[in-house]
C-alpha positions as CSV (number, residue, x, y, z in Angstrom):
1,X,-14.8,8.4,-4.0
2,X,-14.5,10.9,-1.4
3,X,-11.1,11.2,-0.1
4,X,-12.6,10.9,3.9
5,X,-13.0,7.1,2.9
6,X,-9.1,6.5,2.5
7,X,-9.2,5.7,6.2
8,X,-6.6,2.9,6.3
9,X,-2.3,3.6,6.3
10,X,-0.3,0.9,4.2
11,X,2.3,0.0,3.0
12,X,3.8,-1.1,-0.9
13,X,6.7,-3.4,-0.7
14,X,8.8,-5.1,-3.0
15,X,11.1,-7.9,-3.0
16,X,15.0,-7.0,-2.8
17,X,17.9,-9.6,-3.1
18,X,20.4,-9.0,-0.4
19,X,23.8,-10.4,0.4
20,X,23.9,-12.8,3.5
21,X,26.7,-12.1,4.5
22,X,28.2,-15.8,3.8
23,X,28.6,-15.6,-0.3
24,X,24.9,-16.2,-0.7
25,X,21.6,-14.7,-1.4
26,X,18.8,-13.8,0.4
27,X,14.8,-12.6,-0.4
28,X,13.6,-9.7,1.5
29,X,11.1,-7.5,1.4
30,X,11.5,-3.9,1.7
31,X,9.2,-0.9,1.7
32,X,8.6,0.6,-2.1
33,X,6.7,3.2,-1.2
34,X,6.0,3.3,2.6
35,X,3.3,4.9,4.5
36,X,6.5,6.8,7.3
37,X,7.0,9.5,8.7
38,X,9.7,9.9,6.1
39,X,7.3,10.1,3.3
40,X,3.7,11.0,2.4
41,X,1.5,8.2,4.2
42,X,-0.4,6.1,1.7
43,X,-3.9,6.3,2.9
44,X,-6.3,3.2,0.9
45,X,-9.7,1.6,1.5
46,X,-10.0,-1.7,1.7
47,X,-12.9,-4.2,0.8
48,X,-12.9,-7.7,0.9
49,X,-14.4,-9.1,-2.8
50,X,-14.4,-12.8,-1.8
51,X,-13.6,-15.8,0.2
52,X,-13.3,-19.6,-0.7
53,X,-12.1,-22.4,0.9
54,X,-10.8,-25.9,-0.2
55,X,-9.3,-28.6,1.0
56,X,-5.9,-29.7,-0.5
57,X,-4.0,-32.4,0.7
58,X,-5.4,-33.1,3.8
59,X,-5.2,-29.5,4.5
60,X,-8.0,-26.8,4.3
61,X,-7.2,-23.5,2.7
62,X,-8.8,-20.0,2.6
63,X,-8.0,-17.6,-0.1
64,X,-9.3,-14.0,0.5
65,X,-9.3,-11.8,-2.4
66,X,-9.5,-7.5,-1.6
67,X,-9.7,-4.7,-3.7
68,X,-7.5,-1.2,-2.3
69,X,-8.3,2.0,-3.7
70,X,-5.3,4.5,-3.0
71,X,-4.6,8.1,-4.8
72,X,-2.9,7.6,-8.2
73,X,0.7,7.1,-8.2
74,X,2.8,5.4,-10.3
75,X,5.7,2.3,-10.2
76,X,3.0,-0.3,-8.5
77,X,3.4,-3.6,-10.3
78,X,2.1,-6.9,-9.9
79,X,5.5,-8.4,-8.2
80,X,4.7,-6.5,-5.1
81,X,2.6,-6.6,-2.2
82,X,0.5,-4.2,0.4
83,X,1.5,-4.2,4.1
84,X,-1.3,-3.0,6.2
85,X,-0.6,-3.6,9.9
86,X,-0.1,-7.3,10.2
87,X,-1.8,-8.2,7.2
88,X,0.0,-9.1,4.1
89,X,-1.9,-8.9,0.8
90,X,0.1,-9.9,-3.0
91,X,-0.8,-7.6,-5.6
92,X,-2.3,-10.3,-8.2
93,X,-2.6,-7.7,-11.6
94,X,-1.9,-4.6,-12.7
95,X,-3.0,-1.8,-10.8
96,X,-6.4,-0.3,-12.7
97,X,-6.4,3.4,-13.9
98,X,-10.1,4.2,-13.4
99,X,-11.5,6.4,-16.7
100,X,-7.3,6.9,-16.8
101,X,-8.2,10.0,-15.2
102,X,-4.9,9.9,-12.8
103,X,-6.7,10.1,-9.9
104,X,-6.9,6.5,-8.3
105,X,-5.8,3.6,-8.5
106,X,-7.7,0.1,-7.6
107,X,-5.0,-2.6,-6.5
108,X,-6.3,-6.4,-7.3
109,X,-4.7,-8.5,-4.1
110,X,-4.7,-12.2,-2.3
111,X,-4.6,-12.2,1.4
112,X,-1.8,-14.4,2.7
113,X,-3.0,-16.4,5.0
């Protein structure tokens, strides 16, 4: 892969508990490793590997599954999730070493739709 197809800025996120402020708990999701001006941007590409749709309860569902390719880094698990504009994908394995030459890394993900 050339590096001039990396043409797309995300996001990895992970979920955080936080305090609400009232003695409980809440879920959020903050930025892992963010693509800011605070940081490095991530830069990925992103193909879509397939779509299905079925109907469950009365209700039709899609499920998208992607592939992302970014530059090798490590603490990406399957608990967390790419950001890429409005788009929220969940990372659904392990990210994959290619060759385990360190170089990139191809991130298995489910759109949320």
């Amino acid at each position: 892969m050339k590096s001039g197809d990396l043409k797309k800025v995300i996001s990895i996120q992970e979920q955080k508990i936080v305090s609400d402020g009232m003695g409980g708990e809440t879920v959020t999701w903050v930025d892992h490793i963010t693509g800011t001006a605070t940081t490095a941007p991530i830069w990925a590409a992103i193909w879509a590997v397939s779509a299905k749709q079925q109907i469950e309860g009365m209700q039709e569902q899609g499920t998208i599954t992607h592939r992302i390719r970014i530059r090798y880094r490590t603490g990406i698990d399957a608990g967390m999730r790419v950001k890429y504009g409005a788009k929220i994908f969940n990372i659904t394995s392990p990210p994959i070493n290619p060759g385990t030459e360190n170089k990139m890394l191809e991130i298995l993900v489910k759109e949320v739709i």
